[in-house]
C-alpha positions in Angstrom: 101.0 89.7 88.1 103.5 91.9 86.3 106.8 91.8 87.7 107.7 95.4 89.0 111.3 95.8 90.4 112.3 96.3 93.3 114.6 99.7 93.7 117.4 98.5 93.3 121.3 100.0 93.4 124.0 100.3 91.0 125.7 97.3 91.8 122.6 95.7 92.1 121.4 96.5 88.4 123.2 93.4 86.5 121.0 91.1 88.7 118.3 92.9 88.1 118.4 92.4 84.1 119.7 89.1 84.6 116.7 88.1 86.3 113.9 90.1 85.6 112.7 87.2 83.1 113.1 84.6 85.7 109.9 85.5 87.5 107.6 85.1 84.2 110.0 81.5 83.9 108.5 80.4 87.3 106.1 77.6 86.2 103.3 76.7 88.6 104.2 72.8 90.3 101.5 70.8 90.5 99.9 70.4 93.8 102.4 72.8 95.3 100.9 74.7 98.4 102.0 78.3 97.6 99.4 80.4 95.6 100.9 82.1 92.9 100.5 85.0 94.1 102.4 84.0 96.8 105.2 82.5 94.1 105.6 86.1 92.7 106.5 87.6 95.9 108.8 84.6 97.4 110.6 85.1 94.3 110.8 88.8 94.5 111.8 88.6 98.3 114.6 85.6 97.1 115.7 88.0 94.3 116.4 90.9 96.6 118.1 89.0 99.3 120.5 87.8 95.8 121.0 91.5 95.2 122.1 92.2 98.9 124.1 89.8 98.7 125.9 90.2 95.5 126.1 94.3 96.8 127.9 93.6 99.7 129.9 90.6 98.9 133.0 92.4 97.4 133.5 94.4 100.6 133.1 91.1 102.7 135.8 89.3 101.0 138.8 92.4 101.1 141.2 92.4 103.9 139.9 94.5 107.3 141.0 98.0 107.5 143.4 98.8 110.1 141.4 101.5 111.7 139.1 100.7 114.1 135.9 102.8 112.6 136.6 101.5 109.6 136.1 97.8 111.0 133.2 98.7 112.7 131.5 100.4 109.7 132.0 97.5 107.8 131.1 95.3 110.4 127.5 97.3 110.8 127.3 97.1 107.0 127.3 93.5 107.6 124.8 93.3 110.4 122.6 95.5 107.9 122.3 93.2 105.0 122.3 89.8 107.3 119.4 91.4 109.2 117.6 92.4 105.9 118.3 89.2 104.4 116.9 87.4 107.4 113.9 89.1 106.9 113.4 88.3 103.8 113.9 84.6 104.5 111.5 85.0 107.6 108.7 86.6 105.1 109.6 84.1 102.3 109.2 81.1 104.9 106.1 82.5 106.3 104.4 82.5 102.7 104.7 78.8 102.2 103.6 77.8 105.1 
């Protein structure tokens, strides 16, 4: 399976070209339940949940705005990448077992 990229943003790009080889680096484990099919796409779904991650990290870590939209923007900006990286977890965990 060739690895195809996920879109990806700006901020996102670095990781991208930091890991793109990582996927062909996976080496099967012996007796290890997950096909490896299934390997290629845990490791795509683990790789975007990085990029999320690494994307909205930066505006975690600053100091809360004083106006009250502006929290709760970035507070729904949170809630948006914790729910998509949740899903990736869930689909992740779903293909190994």
């Amino acid at each position: 399976m060739l690895h195809q990229p996920l879109p990806t943003t700006r901020t996102a790009t670095k990781l991208d070209i930091d890991f793109t080889t990582s996927v062909r680096m996976v080496r099967p484990v012996p007796n290890d339940p997950a096909p490896d099919c299934n390997r290629d796409l845990i490791q795509e779904l683990c790789l975007e949940a990085g990029r999320i991650m690494e994307d909205t990290s930066a505006e975690l870590a600053r100091v809360l705005p004083h106006s009250p939209r502006e929290i709760a923007l970035r507070v729904e900006r949170f809630r948006e990448a914790a729910e998509t990286i949740l899903a990736l977890a869930m689909a992740a965990h779903a293909l190994t077992h």
